[in-house]
N, C-alpha and C positions, 0 to 999 in steps of 0.2 A: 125258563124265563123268570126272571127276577119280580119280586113283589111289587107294588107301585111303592110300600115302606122304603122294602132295600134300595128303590131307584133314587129317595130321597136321603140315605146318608148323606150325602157329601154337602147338602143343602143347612141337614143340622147341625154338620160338622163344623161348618161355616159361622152357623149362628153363634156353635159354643165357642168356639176359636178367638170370636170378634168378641162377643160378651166377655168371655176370661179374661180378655186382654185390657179391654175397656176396663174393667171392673178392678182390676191389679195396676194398672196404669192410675184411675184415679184415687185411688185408694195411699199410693205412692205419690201422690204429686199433693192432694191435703195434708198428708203425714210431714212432708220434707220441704212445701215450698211455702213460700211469706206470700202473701196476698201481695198483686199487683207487681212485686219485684222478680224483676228477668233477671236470670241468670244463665249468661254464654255457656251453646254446649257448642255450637261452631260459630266462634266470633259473632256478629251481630245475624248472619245471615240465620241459626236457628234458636231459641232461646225455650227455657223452662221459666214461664210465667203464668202463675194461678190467677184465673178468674171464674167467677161463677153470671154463668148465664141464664136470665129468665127468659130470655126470649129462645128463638131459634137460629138458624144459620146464618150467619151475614149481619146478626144482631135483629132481626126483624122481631119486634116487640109490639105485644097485641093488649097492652094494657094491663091491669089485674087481671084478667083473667087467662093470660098467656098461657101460665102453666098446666090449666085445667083443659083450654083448646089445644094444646100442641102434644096433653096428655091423650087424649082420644084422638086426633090425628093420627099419634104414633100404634096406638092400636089400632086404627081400622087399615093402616098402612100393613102390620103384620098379617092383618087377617088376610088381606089381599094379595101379601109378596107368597103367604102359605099356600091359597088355593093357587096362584099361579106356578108354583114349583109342581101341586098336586097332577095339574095339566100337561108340564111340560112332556117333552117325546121321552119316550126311555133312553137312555144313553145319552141325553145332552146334558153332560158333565158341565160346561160352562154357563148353563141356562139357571142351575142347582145353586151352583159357586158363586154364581152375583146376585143369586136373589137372599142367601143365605147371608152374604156378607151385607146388603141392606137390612134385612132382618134384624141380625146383629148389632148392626147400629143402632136400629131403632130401640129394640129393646135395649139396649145398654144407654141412652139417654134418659129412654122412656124410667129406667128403673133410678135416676137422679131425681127427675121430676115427682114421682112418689115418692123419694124420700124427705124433701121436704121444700119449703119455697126460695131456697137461695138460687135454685137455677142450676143449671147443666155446669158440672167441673169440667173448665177447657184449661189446658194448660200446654198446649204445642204453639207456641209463637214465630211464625216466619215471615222474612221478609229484609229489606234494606235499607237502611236509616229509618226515616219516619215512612218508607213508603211497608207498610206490615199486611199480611193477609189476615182475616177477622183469624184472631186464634182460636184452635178447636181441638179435638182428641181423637182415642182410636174410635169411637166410633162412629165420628163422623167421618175417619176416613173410611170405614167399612161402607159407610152409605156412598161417599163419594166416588171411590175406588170400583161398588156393586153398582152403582147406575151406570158409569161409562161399561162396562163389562157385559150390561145388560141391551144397551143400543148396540152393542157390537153383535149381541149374539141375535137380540131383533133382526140386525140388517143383516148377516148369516142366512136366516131364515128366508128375509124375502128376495135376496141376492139367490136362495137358491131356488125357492119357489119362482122366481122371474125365469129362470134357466130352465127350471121344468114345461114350462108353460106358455115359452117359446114356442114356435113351429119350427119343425126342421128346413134346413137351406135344400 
C-alpha cells in the first residue's frame, strides 16, 4: 500500500507544473510585451496584453491593502487545498489533480504579490470587440480549471455515496 506522500505526487506534480508555467509564462510576457498594447495571436478573439493587477480576479480591488489581504488569503487557501489533498481516498487521482492545479495558482500569484506592489502579471486577453473577459494567466487558469475539476469530483463523491446509501429495490 502506498505511503500517504506517494498518494500525493500527482497533487505536487500539479503544483510544480502550474507554478513552472505560471512563472515562465510571466517572465515571457514582461520580457516581450509593451504595457497595455494587444497584440493578435488569433485575430481579435485572443490577444497578448500586459497588465499588472493589484487586486484579484474579476479586478476586485480591496484598497491599499489589497495586496497584503489577497497575500494571506493565498496562503491559508494553500494551507487548506494541502491538508485537503492530505485527506483525500487513496487512489483519487482527480481529487490530487484539482487541488494541486488550484495550489499552483495560488502559489504562482501568490509569489507576484511578494514580489513587489505593481500587482499580479496578467497578460491572456480574451474576448470579442469590446465585449473582453477580465484578462489573466496561467495561474489563474490552474485555479479556474482546479475548482471546476474539484465540484466535479465533490459531486463523484456524493453521487456515489447517494448510491451507496440507497436501500435496495
Amino acid at each position: 500500500m502506498p505511503s500517504a506522500a506517494d498518494r500525493r505526487g500527482l497533487f505536487w506534480g500539479a503544483v510544480a507544473v502550474v507554478v513552472l508555467l505560471d512563472l515562465v509564462t510571466k517572465w515571457w510576457a514582461v520580457d516581450a510585451l509593451v504595457l497595455y498594447e494587444p497584440i493578435p495571436v488569433l485575430g481579435d478573439l485572443l490577444r497578448w496584453r500586459l497588465i499588472y493587477n493589484p487586486g484579484a480576479a474579476f479586478g476586485l480591488h480591496l484598497g491599499p491593502w489589497s495586496r497584503w489581504i489577497f497575500l494571506i488569503i493565498a496562503v491559508v487557501a494553500f494551507v487548506v487545498l494541502f491538508r485537503m489533498s492530505r485527506e483525500a481516498k487513496p487512489g483519487d487521482w482527480l481529487r490530487q489533480l484539482c487541488l494541486g492545479a488550484v495550489a499552483g495558482g495560488a502559489l504562482g500569484n501568490l509569489v507576484d504579490r511578494v514580489r513587489g506592489p505593481q500587482g499580479v502579471v496578467d497578460f491572456i486577453d480574451a474576448g470579442i470587440g469590446a465585449s473582453r473577459w477580465p484578462t489573466f494567466n496561467v495561474a489563474d487558469i490552474g485555479v479556474s480549471c482546479g475548482a471546476v475539476l474539484l465540484a466535479i469530483s465533490l459531486w463523484r463523491e456524493d453521487h456515489a455515496k447517494a448510491g451507496a446509501d440507497a436501500p435496495a429495490a
